[in-house]
C-alpha positions, 0 to 999 in steps of 0.5 A: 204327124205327131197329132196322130200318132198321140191316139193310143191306138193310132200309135199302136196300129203304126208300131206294129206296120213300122216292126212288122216282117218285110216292112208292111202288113195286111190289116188281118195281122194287125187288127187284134189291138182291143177295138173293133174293126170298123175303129181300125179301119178309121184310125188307119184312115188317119193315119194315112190322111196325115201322111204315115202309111200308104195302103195297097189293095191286093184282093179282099186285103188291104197291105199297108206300108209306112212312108220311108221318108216319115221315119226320117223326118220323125227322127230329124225332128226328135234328133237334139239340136247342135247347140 
């Protein structure tokens, strides 16, 4: 999990699904981060082969969605241990 997020780019793509209104984003809003769109698509594609997003089609777009329980386990792993 953490393996992909430690791209630049990969971290960024998740950042703006994760904060973006309603909980998802269409890949046109979230595109604009200094690669072409052909790199979004494949850092997007890792993202979801690593288990972070889930995508859904809807006409010409696709929306995608960060896996609730990911947030969870990103935050269990991070949380110190009770000594």
């Amino acid at each position: 999990m953490f393996k992909a997020l430690g791209d630049p780019v990969r971290l960024r793509l998740f950042s703006l699904v994760a904060s973006h209104a309603g909980g998802e984003a269409c890949v046109c809003d979230i595109s604009d981060v200094g690669v072409s769109q052909p790199t979004v698509s494949h850092h997007l594609k890792k993202l979801k082969e690593a288990g972070l997003l889930t995508s859904e089609r809807r006409g010409t777009w696709v929306y995608y969605r960060v896996e609730p329980a990911v947030l969870a386990s990103m935050g269990h792993l991070l949380t110190p241990a009770a000594p």
